[in-house]
C-alpha positions as CSV (number, residue, x, y, z in Angstrom):
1,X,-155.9,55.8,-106.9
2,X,-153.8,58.2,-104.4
3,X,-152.8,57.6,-100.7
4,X,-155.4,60.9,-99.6
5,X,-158.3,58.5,-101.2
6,X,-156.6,56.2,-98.1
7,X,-155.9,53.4,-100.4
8,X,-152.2,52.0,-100.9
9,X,-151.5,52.4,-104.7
10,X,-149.0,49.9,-104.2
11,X,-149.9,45.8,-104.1
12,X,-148.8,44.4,-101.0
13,X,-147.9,47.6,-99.4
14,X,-149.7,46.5,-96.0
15,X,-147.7,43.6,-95.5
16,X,-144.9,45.6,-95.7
17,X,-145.6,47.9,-93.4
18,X,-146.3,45.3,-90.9
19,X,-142.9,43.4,-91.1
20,X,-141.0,46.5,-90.8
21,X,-139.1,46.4,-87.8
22,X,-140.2,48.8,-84.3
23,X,-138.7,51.9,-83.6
24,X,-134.8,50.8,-81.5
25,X,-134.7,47.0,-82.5
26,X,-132.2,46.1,-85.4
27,X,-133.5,44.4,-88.5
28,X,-132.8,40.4,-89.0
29,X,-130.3,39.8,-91.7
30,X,-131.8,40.2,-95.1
31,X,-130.8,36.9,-96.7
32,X,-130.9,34.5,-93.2
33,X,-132.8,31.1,-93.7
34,X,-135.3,30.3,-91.0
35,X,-133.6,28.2,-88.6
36,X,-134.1,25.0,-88.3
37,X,-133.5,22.6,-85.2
38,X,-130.0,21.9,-86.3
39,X,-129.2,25.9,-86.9
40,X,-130.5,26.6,-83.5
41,X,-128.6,23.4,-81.6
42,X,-125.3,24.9,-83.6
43,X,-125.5,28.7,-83.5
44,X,-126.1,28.1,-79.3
45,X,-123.5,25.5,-79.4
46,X,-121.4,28.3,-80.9
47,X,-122.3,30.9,-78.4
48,X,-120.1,28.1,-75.9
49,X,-117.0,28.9,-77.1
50,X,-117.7,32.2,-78.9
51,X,-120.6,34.4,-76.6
52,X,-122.8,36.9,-78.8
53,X,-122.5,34.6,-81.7
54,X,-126.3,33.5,-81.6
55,X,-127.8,36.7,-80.6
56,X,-125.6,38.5,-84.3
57,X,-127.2,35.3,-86.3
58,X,-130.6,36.3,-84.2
59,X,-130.2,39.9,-85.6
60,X,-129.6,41.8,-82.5
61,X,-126.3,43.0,-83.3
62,X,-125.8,45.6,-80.6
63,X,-126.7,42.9,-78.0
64,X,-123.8,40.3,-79.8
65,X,-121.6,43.0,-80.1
66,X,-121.2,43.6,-76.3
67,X,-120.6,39.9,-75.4
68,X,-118.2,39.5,-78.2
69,X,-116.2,42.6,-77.3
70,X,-116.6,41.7,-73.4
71,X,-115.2,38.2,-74.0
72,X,-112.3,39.2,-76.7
73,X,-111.4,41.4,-73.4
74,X,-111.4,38.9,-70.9
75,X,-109.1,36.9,-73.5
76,X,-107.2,39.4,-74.0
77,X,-107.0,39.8,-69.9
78,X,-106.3,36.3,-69.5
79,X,-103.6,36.4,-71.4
80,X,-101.4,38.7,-70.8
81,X,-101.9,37.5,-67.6
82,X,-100.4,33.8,-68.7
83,X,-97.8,35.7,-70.3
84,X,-96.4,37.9,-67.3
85,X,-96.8,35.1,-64.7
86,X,-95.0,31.5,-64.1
87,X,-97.6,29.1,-64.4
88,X,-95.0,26.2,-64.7
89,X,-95.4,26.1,-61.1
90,X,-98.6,26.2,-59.2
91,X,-98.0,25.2,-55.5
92,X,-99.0,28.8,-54.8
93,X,-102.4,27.6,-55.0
94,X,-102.0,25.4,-51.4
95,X,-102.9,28.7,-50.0
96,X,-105.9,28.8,-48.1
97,X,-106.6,32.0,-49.7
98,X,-105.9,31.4,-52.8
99,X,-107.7,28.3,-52.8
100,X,-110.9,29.8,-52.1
101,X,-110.5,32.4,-54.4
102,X,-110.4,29.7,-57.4
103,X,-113.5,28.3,-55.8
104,X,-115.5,31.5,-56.1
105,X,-114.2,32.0,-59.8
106,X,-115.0,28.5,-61.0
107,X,-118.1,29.2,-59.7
108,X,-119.0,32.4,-61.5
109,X,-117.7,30.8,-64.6
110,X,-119.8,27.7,-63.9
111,X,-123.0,30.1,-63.8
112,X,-121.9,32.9,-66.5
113,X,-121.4,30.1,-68.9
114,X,-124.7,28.3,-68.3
115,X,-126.5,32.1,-68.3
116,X,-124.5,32.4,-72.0
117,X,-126.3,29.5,-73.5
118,X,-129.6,29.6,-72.0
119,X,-129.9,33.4,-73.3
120,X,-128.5,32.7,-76.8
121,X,-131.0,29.7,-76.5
122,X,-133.8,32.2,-76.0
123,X,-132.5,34.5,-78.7
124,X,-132.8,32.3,-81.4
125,X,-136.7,31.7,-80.7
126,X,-136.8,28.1,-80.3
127,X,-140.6,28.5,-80.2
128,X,-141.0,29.5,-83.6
129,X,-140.1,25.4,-84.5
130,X,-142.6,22.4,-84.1
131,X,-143.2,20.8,-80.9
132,X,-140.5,18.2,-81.4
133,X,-137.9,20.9,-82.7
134,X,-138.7,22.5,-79.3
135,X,-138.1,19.3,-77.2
136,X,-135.3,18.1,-79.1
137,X,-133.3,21.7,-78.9
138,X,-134.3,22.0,-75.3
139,X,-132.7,18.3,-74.4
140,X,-129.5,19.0,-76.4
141,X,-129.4,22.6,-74.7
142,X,-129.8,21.3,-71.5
143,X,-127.1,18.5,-72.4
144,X,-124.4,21.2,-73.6
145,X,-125.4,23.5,-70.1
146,X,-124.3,20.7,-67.9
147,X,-121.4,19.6,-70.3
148,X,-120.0,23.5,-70.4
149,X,-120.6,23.7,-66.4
150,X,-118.7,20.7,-65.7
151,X,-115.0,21.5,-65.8
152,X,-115.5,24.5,-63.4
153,X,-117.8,22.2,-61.1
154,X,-114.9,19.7,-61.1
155,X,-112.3,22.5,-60.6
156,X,-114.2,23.9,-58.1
157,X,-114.5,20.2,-56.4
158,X,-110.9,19.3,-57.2
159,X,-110.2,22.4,-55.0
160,X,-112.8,22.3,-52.2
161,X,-111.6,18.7,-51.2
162,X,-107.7,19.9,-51.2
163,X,-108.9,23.3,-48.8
164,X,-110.4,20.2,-47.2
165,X,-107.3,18.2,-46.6
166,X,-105.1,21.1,-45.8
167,X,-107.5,22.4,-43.2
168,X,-107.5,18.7,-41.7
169,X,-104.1,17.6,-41.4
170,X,-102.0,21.4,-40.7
171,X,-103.0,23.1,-37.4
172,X,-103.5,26.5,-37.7
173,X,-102.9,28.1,-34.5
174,X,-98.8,28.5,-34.4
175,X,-97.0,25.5,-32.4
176,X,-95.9,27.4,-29.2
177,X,-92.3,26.1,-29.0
178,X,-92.0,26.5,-32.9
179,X,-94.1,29.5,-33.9
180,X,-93.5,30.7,-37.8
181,X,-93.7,33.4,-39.2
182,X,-92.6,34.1,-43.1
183,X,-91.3,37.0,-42.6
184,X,-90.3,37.1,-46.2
185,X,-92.0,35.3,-48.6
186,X,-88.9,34.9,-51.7
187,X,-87.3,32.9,-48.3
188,X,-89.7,31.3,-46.1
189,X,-87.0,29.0,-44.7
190,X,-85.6,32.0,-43.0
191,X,-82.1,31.4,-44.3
192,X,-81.7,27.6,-43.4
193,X,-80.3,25.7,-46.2
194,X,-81.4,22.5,-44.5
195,X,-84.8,21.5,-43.2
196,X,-85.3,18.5,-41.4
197,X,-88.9,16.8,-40.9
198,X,-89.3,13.8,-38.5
199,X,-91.5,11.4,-40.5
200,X,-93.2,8.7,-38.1
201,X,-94.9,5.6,-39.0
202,X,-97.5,4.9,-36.5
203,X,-99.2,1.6,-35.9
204,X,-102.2,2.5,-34.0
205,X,-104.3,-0.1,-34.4
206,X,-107.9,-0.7,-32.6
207,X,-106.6,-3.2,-30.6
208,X,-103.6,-1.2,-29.0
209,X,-103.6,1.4,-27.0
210,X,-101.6,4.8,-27.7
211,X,-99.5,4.7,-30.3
212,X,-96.6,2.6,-31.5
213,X,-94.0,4.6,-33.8
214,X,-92.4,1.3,-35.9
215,X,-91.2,3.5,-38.8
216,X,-89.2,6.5,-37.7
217,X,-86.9,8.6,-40.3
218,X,-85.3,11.9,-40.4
219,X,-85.4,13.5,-44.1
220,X,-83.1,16.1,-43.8
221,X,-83.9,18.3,-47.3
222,X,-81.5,21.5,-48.8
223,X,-83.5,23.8,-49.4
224,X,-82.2,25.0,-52.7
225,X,-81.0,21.9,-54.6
226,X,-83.8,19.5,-53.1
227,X,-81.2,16.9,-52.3
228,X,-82.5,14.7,-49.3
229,X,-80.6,12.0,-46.9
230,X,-82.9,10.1,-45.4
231,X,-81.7,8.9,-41.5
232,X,-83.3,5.7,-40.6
233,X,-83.3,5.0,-37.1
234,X,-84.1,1.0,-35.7
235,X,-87.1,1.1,-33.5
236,X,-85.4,-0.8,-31.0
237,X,-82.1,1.8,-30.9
238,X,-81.9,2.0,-26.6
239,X,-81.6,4.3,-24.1
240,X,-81.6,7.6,-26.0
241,X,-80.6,10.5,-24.6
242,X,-82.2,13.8,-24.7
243,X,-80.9,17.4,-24.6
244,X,-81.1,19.9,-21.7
245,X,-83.9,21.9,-22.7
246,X,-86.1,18.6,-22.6
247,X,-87.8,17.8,-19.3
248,X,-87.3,14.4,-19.5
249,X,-83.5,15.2,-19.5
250,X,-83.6,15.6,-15.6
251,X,-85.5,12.3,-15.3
252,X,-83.6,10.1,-17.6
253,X,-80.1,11.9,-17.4
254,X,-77.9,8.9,-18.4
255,X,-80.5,8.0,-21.3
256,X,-84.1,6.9,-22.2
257,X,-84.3,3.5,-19.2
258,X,-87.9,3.4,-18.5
259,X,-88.6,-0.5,-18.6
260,X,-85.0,-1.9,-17.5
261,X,-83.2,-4.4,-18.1
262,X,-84.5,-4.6,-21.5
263,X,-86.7,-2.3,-22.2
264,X,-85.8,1.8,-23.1
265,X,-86.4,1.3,-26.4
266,X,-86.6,4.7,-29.1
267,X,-90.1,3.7,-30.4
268,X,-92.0,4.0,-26.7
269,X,-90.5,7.3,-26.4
270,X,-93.8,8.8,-27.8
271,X,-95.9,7.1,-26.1
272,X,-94.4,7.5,-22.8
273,X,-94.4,11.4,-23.2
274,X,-97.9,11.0,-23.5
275,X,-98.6,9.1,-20.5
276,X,-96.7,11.1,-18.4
277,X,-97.9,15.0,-18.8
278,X,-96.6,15.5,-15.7
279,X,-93.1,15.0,-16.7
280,X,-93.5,16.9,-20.2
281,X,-95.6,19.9,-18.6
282,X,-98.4,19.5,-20.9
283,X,-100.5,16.6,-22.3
284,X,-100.0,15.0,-25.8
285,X,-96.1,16.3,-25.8
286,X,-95.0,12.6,-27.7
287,X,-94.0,14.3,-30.5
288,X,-91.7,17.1,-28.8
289,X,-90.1,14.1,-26.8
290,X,-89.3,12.2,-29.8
291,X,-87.8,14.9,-32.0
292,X,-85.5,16.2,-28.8
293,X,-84.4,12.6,-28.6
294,X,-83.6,12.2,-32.1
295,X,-82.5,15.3,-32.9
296,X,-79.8,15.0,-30.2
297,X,-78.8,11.6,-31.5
298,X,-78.0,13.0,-34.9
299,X,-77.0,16.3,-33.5
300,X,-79.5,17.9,-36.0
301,X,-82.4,20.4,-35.2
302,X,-85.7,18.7,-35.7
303,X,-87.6,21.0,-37.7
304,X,-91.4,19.6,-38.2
305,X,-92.7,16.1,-37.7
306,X,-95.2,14.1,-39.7
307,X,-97.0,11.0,-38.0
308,X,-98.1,8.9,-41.1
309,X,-100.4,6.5,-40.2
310,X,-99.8,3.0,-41.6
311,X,-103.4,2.2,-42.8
312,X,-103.8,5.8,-43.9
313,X,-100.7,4.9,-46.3
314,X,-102.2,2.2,-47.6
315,X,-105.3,4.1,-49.1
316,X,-102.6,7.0,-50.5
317,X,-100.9,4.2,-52.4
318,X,-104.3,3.2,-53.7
319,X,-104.8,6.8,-54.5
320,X,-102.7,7.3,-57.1
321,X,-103.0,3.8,-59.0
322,X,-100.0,1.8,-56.4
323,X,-96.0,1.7,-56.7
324,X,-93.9,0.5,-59.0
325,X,-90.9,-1.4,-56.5
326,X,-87.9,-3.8,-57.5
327,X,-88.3,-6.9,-54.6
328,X,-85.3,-8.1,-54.0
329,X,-86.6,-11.6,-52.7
330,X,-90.0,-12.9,-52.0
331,X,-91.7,-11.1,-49.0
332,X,-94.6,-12.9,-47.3
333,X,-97.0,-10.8,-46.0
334,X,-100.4,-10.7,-43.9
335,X,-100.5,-11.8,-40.1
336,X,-97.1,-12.9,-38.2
337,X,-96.7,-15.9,-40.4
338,X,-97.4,-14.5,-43.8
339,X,-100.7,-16.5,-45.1
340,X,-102.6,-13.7,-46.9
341,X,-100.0,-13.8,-49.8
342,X,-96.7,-13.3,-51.5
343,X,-94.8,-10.4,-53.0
344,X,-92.7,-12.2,-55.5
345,X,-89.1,-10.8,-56.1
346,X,-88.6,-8.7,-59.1
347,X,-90.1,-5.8,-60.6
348,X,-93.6,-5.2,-59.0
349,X,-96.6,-2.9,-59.1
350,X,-98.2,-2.8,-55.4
351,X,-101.4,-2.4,-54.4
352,X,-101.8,0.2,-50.7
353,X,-102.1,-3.1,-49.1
354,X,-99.0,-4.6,-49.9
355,X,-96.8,-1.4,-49.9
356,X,-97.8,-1.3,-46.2
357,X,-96.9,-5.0,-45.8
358,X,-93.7,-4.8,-48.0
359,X,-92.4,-2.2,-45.2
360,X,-94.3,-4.4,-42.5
361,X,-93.3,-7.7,-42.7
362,X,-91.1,-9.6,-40.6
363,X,-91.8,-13.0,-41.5
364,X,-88.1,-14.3,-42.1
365,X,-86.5,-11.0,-42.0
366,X,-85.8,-9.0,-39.3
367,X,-86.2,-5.5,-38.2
368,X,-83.0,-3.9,-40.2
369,X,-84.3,-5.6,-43.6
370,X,-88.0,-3.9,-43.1
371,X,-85.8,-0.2,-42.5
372,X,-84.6,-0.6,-46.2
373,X,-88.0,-1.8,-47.5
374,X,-89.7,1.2,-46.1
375,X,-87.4,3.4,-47.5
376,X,-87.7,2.4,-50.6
377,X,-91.4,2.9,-50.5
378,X,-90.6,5.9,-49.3
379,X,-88.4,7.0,-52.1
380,X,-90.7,5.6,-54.5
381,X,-93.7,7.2,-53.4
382,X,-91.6,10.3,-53.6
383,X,-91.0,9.5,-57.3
384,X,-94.2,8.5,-58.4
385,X,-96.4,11.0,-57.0
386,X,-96.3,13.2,-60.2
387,X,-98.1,16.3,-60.3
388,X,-100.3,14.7,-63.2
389,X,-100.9,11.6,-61.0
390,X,-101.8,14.0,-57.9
391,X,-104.2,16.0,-60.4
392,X,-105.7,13.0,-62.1
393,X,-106.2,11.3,-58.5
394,X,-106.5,14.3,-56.7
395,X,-110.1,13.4,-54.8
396,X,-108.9,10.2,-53.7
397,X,-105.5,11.5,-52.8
398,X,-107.3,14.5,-50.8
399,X,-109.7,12.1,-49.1
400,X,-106.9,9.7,-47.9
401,X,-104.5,12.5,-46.8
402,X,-107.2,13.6,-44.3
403,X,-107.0,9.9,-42.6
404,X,-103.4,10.0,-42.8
405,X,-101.2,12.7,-40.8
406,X,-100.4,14.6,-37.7
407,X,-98.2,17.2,-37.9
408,X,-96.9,20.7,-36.6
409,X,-96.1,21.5,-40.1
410,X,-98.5,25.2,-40.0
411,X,-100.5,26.6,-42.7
412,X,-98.2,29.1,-43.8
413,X,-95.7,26.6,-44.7
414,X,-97.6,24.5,-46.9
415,X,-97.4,26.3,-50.1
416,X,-93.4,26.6,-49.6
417,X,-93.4,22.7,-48.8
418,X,-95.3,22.3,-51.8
419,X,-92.3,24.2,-53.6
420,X,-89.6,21.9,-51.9
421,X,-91.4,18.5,-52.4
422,X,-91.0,19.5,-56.4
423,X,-87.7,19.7,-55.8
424,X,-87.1,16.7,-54.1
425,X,-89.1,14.9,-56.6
426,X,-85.7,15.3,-59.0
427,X,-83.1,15.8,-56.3
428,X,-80.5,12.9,-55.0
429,X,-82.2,11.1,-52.4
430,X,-79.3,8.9,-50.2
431,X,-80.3,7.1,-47.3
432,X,-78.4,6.1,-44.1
433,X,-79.4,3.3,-41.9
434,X,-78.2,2.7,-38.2
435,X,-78.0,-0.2,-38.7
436,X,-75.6,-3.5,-37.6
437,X,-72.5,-4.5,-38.4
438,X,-71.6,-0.5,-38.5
439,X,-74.7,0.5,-35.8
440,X,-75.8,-1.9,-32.6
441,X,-78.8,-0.8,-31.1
442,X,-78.0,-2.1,-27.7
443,X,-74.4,-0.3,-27.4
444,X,-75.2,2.7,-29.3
445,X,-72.0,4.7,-30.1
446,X,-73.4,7.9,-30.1
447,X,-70.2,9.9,-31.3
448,X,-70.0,7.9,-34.3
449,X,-73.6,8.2,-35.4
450,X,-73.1,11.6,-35.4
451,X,-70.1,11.7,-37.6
452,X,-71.8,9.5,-39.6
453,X,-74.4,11.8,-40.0
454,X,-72.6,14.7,-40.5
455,X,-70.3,13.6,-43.1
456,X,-74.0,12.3,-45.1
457,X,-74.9,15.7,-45.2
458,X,-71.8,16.6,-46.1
459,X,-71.9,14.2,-49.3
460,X,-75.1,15.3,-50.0
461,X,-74.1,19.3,-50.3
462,X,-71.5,18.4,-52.8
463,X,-72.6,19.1,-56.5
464,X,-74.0,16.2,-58.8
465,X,-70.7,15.6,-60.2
466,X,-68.9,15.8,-56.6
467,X,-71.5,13.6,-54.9
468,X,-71.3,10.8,-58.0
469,X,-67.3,10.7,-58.0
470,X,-67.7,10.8,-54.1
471,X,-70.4,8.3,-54.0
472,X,-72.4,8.9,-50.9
473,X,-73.3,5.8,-49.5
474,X,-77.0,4.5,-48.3
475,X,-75.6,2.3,-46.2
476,X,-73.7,3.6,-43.2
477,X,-70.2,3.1,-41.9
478,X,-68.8,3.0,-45.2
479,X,-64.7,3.3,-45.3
480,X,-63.6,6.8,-44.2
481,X,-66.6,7.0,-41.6
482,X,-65.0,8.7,-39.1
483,X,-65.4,6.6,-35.6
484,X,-64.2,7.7,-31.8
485,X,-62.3,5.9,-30.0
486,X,-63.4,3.8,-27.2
487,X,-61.9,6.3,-24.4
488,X,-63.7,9.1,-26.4
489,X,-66.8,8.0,-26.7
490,X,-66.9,6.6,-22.7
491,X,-65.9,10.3,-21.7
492,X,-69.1,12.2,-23.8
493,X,-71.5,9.7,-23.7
494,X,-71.1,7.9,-20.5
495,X,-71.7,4.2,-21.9
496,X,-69.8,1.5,-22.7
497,X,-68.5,1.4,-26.4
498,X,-67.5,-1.1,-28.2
499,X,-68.8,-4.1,-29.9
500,X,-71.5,-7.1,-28.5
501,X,-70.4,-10.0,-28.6
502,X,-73.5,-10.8,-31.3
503,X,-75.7,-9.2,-33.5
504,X,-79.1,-8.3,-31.8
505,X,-80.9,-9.5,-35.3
506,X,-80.3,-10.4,-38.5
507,X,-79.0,-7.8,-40.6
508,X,-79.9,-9.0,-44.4
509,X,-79.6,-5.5,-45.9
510,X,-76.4,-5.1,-48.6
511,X,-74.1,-2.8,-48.1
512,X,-72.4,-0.6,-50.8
513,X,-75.8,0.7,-52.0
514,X,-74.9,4.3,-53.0
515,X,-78.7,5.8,-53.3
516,X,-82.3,4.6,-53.2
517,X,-82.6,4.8,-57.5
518,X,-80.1,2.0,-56.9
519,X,-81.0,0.3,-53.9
520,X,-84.7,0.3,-55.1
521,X,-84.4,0.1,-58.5
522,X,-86.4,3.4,-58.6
């Protein structure tokens, strides 16, 4: 029979006709099997890490085409992008802007990628299986979604909490007596090879009022080597002076005397700022008063401050998994008379808790021997807060850095600070206590704290082999300190020099120390 008696001289020719694909869709591949529930779950497991993979094996080639060719570019883009930028170093990232910009894109990925497996999902026709093939590929689907969105969510997060932080602890509205402005950003120092910060421990507990800065230390940092000296000043150094330009130089013009006889002392310097606005010219002007003062008793320029609070410190150091200190002797620690516990001497592992008590306690120690302790926590915090520790604790670091700071440090700085605290991290970190025998803090010799200071500094700016056959000290008055002589230092400072008759407390801190990797044991 012939087609025009309208009968198909060919067996099975209607079935052939109807399984022959529509006008504009491309055929299925000739020799596929029919998937199965583990095809489907692998081909749209593939599509994760390869997009347009599924929708090839699905037979709509055109479709897989574009996505593979879209992603190979993006690749590509990503790159040469790797390539022709330093990734080694990241602290451009603390930028508000750029922060929020890696938001947004972990947050496109986070969607594109979940769109990419719920379409290749689709493409494969997971309704063509069984009911339990459907329920079985749609829980492992949904399983691989959430698993593929994850790392951007938690990028995102990781990111959101440090914009957080940043936002919390750096003002930013410009400090009007220290406005900065990066005027160039391959030198945001402006030129200075030396930055000093004023870093404050505060105890302000809820049963005190204002605050009480115990912990007060001067970490002067070069700018291009990283290599810090640490000044250490006692809390109860007395009768400060302050320069000129501060308003409480007219009031207190032959030093800081404000509870005489024995009052005066550097750590209610703050505090009295802060009660007296009237004085200052403004309200809350503690932390202005305090860096005048101590800047003029090291003859340095007080850059930024930081107040740390103690309790705040305590949760950092929990943050990122405790520090690793070398106790000299057993410290007891908890209350005045040490019942809560005690830190045994040798090599320990502290929890927050007892890093803030190690730097703390005075329970058969004295004021002097707490300086050192809280300087080595200081170096060792500096030390042990890797990057990788900072990125593997990052939430809880963020979330205790919020509780933990005051500072004038501004916004625009941050990413540069970011920059220097790397070098720090593996600079020369040498510390100099004021400290008895060399240092009384009731007859403060004032010339010879500054020579002291200066010659640190000096030390420090050597080279690594200068500075280890110099051997800068962390101790001060070490031999060749330069010291004025009595008539000297009566003429410029206007107090009596010389030395009391007794120490005002126990001094228990050895001398000779030449840096905190050996004072610490860091």
């Amino acid at each position: 029979m012939s087609k025009r008696d309208g009968v198909d001289p060919v067996p099975g020719g209607a079935k052939r006709r109807a399984s022959r694909p529509r006008k504009g869709s491309s055929p299925a591949p000739r020799f596929a099997k029919p998937l199965t529930t583990a095809s489907i779950i692998g081909w749209t497991a593939l599509s994760a890490l390869v997009p347009g993979a599924a929708h090839l094996r699905a037979g709509r080639r055109r479709t897989g085409l574009v996505m593979v060719g879209v992603y190979a570019v993006l690749l590509l883009a990503a790159l040469a992008f790797g390539l022709t930028r330093d990734l080694s170093n990241l602290t451009g990232l603390a930028q508000d802007g750029a922060m929020l910009t890696v938001i947004v894109i972990a947050a496109a990925c986070a969607l594109a990628w979940f769109a990419v497996i719920a379409v290749s999902y689709v493409a494969l026709g997971p309704n063509k299986l069984n009911q339990q093939g459907q329920v079985v590929t749609g829980i492992v689907v949904g399983v691989l979604c959430v698993a593929v969105m994850s790392p951007f969510a938690l990028t995102a997060n990781y990111v959101l909490a440090g914009r957080e932080a940043v936002n919390a602890i750096f003002p930013s509205h410009p400090d009007p007596e220290n406005p900065v402005q990066i005027k160039n950003p391959e030198d945001p120092w402006d030129g200075k090879t030396r930055v000093n910060f004023l870093l404050v421990g505060g105890d302000a507990a809820g049963n005190r009022i204002g605050v009480r800065t115990d912990s007060m230390t001067v970490a002067s940092v070069d700018t291009r080597t990283g290599n810090t000296v640490l000044f250490s000043l006692p809390r109860n150094l007395q009768h400060v002076r302050f320069p000129p330009s501060s308003p409480l130089h007219k009031h207190f013009p032959n030093g800081y005397m404000a509870e005489l006889p024995n009052g005066g002392l550097l750590n209610e310097v703050w505090q009295y700022a802060n009660d007296n606005p009237q004085l200052m010219g403004g309200k809350n002007r503690g932390p202005r008063a305090l860096m005048d003062a101590i800047g003029y008793t090291l003859n340095l320029k007080i850059d930024y401050y930081a107040l740390i609070n103690m309790y705040g410190f305590a949760a950092l150091v929990d943050a990122i998994g405790g520090l690793k200190i070398r106790v000299e002797e057993d410290v007891k620690w908890g209350g005045h008379f040490g019942t809560a516990g005690t830190i045994k001497a040798g090599y320990r592992k502290l929890s927050g808790e007892q890093a803030l008590w190690y730097g703390r306690s005075r329970v058969n120690s004295d004021d002097f021997s707490r300086m050192g302790r809280q300087r080595c926590v200081i170096g060792a915090f500096a030390q042990q807060a890797t990057p990788g520790v900072i990125l593997t604790n990052f939430t809880k670091i963020a979330g205790a850095a919020k509780r933990l700071a005051q500072t004038n440090i501004p916004r625009p700085l941050v990413a540069p600070l970011a920059d220097l605290a790397l070098k720090v991290k593996d600079a020369k970190i040498t510390s100099l206590q004021f400290v008895p025998p060399d240092f009384y803090s009731g007859r403060p010799d004032w010339v010879k704290i500054r020579a002291a200071t200066r010659k640190a500094i000096a030390d420090s700016d050597r080279s690594a082999h200068q500075a280890q056959t110099a051997g800068v000290t962390a101790s001060p008055g070490s031999p060749g300190t330069p010291t004025a002589s009595p008539s000297r230092t009566q003429a410029q400072t206007g107090t009596q020099a010389g030395t009391p008759t007794e120490t005002p407390t126990r001094n228990s801190q050895k001398s000779g120390a030449k840096s905190l990797a050996e004072l610490c044991g860091l």
